[in-house]
N, C-alpha and C positions, 0 to 999 in steps of 0.2 A: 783226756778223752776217755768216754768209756763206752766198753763192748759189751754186750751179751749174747751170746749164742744159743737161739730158738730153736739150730736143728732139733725135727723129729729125730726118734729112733730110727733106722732103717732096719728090715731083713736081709739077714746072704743069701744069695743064691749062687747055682753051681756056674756061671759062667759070668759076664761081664755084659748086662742088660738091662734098660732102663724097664720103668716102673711104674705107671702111670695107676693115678688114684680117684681122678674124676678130669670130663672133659668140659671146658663151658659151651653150651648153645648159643652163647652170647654173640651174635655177628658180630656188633657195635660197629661204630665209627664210619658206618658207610663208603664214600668217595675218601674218606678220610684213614680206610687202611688199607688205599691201596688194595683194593677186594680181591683180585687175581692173587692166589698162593696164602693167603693169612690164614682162613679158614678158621677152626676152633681154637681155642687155647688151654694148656694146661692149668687149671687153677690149683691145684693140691700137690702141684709140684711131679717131677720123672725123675728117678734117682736111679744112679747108676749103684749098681750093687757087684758082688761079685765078681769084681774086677781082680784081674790079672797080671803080675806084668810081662810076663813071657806073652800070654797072648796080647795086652797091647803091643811091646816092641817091638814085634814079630811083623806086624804089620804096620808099622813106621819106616818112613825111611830116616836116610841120616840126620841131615836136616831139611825139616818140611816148613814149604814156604805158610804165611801164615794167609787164610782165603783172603782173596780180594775181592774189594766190597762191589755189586750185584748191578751189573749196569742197568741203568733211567732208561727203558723202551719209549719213543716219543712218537706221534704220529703226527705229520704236519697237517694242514687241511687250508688250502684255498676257497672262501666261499667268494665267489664271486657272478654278475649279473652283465645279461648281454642285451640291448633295446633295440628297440628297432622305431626310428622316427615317426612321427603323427602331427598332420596338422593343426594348429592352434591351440594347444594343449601341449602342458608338460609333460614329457615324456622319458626324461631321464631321469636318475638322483646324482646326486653328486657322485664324484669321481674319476679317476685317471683310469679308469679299467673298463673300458664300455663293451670290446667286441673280443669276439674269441682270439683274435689274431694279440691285441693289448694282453687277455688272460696266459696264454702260451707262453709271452716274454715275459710275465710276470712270477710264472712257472718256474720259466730259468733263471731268474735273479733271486728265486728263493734258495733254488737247489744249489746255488752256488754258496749263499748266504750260510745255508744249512751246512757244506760241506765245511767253510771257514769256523763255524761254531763248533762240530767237532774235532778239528785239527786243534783249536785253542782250548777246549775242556780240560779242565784237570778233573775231572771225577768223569769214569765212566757214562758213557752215552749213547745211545742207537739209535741211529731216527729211521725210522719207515718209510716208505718212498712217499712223497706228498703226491695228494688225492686233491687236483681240482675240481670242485664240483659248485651248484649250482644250487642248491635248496636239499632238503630235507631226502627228498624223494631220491637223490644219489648219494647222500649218504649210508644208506642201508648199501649200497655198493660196493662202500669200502670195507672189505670182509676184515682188513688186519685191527680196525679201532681197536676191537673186545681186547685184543691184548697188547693193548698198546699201555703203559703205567699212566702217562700223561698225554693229552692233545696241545697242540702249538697251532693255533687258528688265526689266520691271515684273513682278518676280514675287511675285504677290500668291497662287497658287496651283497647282496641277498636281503630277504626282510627282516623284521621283528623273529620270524619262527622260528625260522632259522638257526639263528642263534640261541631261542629256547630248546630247539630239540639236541642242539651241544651241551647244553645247562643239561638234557634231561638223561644222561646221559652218564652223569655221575663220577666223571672223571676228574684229573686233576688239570685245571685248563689255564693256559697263560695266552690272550690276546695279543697279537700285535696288528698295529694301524698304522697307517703311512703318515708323515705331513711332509717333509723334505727327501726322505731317502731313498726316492723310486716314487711314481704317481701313484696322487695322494687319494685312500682311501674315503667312502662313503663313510663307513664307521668310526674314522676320527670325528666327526661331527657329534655324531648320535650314538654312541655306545652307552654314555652314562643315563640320557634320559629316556630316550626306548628300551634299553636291555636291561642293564644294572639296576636303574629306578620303575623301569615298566612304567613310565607316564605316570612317577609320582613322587614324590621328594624324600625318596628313604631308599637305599638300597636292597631290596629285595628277594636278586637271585641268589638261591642255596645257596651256599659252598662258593659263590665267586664274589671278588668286589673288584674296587678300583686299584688295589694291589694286585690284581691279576693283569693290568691292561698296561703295555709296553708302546711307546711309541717311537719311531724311528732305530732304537738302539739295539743294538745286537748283544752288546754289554751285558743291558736291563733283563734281557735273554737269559746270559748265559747263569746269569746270579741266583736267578729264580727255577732253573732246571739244577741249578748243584745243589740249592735247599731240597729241593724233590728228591733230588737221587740220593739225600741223606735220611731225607724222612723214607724211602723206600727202604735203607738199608737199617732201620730204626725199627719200626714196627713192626711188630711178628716176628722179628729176630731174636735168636736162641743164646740163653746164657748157660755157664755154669757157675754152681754157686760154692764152692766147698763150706762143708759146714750149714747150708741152708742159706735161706737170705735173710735179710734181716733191715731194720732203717735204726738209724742214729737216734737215740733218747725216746722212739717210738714202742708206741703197744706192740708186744709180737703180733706179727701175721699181717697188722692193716694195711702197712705201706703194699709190701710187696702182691700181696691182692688188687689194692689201689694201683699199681704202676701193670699187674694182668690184665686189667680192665682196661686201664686207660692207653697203653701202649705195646699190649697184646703180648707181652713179652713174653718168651717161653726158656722159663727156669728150669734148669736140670741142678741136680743135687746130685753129693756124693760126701758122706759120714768120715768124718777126722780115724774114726775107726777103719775104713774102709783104704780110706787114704793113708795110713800109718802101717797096713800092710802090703800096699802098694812100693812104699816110699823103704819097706824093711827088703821088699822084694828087689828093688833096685838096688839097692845096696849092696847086696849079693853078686849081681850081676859085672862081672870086673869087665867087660865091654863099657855097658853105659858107666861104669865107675872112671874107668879110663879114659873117656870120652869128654866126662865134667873138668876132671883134671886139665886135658888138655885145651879145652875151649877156656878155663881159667885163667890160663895161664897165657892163653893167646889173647883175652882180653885186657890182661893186666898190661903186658906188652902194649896195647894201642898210647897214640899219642894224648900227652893232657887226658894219661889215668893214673891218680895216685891210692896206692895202696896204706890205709891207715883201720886197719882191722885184720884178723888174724886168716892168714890165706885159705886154710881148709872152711873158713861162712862162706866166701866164695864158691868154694869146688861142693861145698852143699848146695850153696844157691842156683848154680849150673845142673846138679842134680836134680833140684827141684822144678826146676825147669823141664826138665825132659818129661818127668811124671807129668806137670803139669799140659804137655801140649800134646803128648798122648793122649789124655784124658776129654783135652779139646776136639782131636779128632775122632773118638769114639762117640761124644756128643754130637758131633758135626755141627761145630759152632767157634767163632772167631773172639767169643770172649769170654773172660774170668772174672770172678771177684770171690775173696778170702774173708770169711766168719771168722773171730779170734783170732785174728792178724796180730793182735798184740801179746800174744800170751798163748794159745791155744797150738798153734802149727810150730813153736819154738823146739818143743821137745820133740815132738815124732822129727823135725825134721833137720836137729841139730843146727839150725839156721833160723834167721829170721824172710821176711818171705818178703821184704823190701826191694831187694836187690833183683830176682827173679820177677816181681810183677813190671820192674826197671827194663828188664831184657825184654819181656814177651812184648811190652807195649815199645822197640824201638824195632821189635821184628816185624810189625804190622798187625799184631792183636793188639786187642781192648782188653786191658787188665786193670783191676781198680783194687784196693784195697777197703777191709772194713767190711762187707756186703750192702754197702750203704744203698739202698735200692730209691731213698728219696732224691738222692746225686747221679745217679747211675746212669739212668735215661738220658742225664744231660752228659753224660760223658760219650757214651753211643753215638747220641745226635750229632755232637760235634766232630769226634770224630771221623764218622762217617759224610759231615758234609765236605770238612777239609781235607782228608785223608791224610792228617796227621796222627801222633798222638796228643792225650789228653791230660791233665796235670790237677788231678783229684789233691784237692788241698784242707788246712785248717786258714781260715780267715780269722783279722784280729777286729779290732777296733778301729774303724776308719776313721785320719783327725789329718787338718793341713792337707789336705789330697792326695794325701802316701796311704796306701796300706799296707800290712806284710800279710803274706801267704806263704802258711810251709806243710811240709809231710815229707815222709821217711821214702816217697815210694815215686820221685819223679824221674820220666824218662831221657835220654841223654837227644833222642835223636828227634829234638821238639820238632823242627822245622821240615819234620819228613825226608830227610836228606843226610847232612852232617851231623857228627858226633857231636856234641858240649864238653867240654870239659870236666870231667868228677872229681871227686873224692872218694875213696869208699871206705866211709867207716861204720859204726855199730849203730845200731839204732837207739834212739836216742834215749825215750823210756825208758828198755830192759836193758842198754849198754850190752847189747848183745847181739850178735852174728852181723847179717852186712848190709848196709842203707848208703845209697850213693848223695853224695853233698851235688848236685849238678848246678854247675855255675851258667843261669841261663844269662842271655846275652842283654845287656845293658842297653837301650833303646830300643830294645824292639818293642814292635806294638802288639797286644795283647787283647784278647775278648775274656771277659769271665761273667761267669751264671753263677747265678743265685737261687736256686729250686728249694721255691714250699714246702713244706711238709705234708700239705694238702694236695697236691699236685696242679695245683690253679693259677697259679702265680710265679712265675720265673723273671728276677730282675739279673737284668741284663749290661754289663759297661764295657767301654774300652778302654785300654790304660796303655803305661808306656814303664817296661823295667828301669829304675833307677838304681837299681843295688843289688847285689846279693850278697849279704850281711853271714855272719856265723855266730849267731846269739844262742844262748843255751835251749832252744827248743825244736823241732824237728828238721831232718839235716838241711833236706833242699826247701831252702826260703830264699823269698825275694820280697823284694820293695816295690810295689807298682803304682806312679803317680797316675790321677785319674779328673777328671775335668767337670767334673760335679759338684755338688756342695757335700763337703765331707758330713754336716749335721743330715742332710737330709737322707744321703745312702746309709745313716746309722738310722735311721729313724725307718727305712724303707727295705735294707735288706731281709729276708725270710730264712729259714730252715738253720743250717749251720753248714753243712760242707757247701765249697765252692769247688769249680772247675772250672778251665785254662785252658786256652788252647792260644799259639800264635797266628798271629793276621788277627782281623779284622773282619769275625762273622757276624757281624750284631743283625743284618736286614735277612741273611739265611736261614738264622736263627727265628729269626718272628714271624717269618713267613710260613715257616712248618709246622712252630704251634699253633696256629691258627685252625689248623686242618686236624687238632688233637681233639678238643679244643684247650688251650692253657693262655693264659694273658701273657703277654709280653710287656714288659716296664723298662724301657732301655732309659736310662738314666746320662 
């Protein structure tokens, strides 16, 4: 592998302050950033300067949980329609939902629906109290839409308009229509060719298709509101970069511009220089030095942790941790990623930074090594959809339907819950400081991405751990067989790093790029 580190130079200043260089006007992305809170973004990067560590510490506690990700506000919405009889002449449309007394019970079988969706969420969710209304004209009634992230529309009835004045409206919207689970809606019939197609053979409305439209399943619900509440927690979300950002075998600067643009993301910076007298000033400090020690040694202690590198990489790597989640909260931001991870943060920090990006991503931060900024986003996303962590890797050559994937820097507590099993030894490279071997678990199933270099193209697979092997290359590797044609995923995958994550996000995952916009290739 090889790094190069773009940071600009930064200035000091007398206190610990970011630094903003220019701001874009660029709205972008419409319905698609989530418009509520994005706002502008930092194109020229905010760098933290002048940083302290007596005044971070000071204002840390001991240990600080790591933020949890930003609950999906939903707004439900009943459109539904009441008749009234007429001789000789049709007078009704289709549906189980004719009179207000039908709409009222119809009311209560959402609200209950709605209450069992978020008692079963695993990702953050709010739903706003549902608004039965009748057309266009009680719409504007319901004052909470404007802030609501996404609309969840029950259309059991109303016109054509109707349902464009939801389209117009720019939100992130997932239909549901009845056939068997409650009487059956008017818009199971007609969604596709009145709404979606507008009376013509091409799907039409902005921002919505027939991946928006849900029918009977509360499931199909819940899958489509956790991709949401990832891409909420994705876009316009704040990094920090040490060392700057940067993309794998790319031009400086394009990527990470390319991924400001397109996923809004707001990089903060902080100078190896800057950091090294942070990292000399904690050293000093026999509190936090005591503190590394002791959390070393309590981790060494844990069950299926073997210690196979020299104990003080560790009580650095505990140290660097602490810098580093100071640093997190002075940004006010839930994730890291390291420039010169192979070479550059070694000496300031007597360790390698393996093992610490190891802890912070099993604490509940986003920690990635490398500043790989062409990967990065898809490590966000997913994490943020599953609320796990993420397993930022090196892929090899797929052949026979096995691949391996490894890197020096994966987390123990894959499955958002229990520890994995480690090793801890040196990293592999510089045979130096401390890289956990994490023995992930043999059958489980697995999602991995594949992100362009362009940002257009994300190939996507499911796979199943057959192995975790100990071949002379980066510590934590595995063997993942995968149900594809091994020639075609070699002829098909893009960029170079991969990401990991456990379960099975491949439809969460494709349904967010869509609203980016980036292709999805699920293989």
């Amino acid at each position: 592998m090889t790094e190069s580190n773009h940071a600009s130079p930064q200035t000091g200043r007398a206190a610990c302050c970011p630094r903003s260089d220019q701001r874009s006007a660029d709205a972008g992305l419409s319905r698609r950033q989530f418009l509520e809170g994005v706002g502008g973004v930092a194109l020229a990067g905010v760098a933290l300067t002048g940083c302290s560590w007596s005044a971070l510490s000071i204002r840390r506690p001991e240990t600080p949980a790591a933020p949890a990700r930003r609950p999906l506000t939903v707004k439900p919405i009943l459109l539904y329609s009441t008749y009234t009889a007429r001789a000789q002449t049709s007078w009704r449309s289709w549906g189980g939902i004719q009179t207000e007394e039908q709409a009222d019970e119809e009311a209560g079988r959402i609200r209950g629906e709605l209450a069992a969706l978020e008692s079963a969420a695993d990702f953050p969710v709010r739903f706003l109290p549902l608004a039965a209304i009748r057309g266009r004209a009680e719409l504007a009634s319901a004052g909470d839409v404007a802030s609501a992230d996404a609309l969840l529309v029950y259309a059991a009835g109303t016109d054509t308009s109707d349902l464009n004045a939801i389209a117009d409206l720019k939100k992130n919207t997932v239909f549901f229509v009845r056939h068997r689970s409650g009487p059956v809606y008017l818009w199971y019939e007609i969604i596709s060719p009145r709404f979606l197609r507008q009376h013509t053979d091409e799907q039409v409305v902005a921002g919505i298709t027939a991946q928006d439209v849900v029918v009977d399943s509360q499931d199909e619900i819940l899958w489509r509101l956790r991709s949401l509440c990832g891409l909420r927690n994705t876009v316009g979300s704040r990094i920090l970069a040490v060392g700057g950002p940067d993309a794998w075998a790319q031009p400086p600067g394009v990527v990470p511009q390319l991924v400001r643009e397109r996923w809004k993301l707001d990089i903060r910076t902080i100078s190896y220089k800057d950091l090294g007298q942070l990292i000399g000033e904690a050293r000093k400090d026999q509190r936090a030095v005591a503190r590394a020690r002791q959390r070393a040694g309590a981790y060494l202690k844990l069950p299926h942790t073997q210690l196979e590198t020299q104990k003080p990489f560790v009580e650095n790597a505990f140290l660097l941790e602490q810098v580093f989640v100071a640093l997190m909260q002075e940004a006010d931001c839930r994730a890291i990623t390291i420039n010169g991870c192979m070479g550059t943060i070694m000496p300031i920090a007597e360790t390698s930074a393996c093992l610490t990006l190891s802890l912070l991503n099993d604490a509940g931060y986003l920690a990635f090594c490398e500043s790989d900024f062409v990967v990065i986003p898809s490590g966000i996303l997913m994490g943020s959809i599953s609320g796990r962590p993420t397993f930022l890797n090196d892929p090899t050559f797929p052949h026979d339907g096995v691949i391996t994937l490894a890197h020096c820097t994966a987390p123990r507590r894959m499955d958002g819950k229990g520890l994995e099993p480690v090793r801890i030894l040196t990293h592999f490279e510089s045979d130096y400081g401390a890289a956990p071997k994490v023995e992930m678990r043999k059958g489980q199933t697995v999602t991995m991405v594949a992100p362009d270099f362009a940002a257009k193209r994300w190939v996507g697979l499911k796979g199943e751990i057959v192995d975790s092997p100990f071949l002379p290359i980066c510590r934590s590797q595995i063997d993942v067989r995968f149900q594809c044609d091994s020639a075609l995923l070699a002829e098909r995958m893009p960029g170079f790093h991969w990401m990991l994550v456990y379960g099975d996000y491949c439809r969460e995952i494709g349904y967010a790029l869509r609203r980016i916009p980036i292709e999805w290739e699920r293989l």
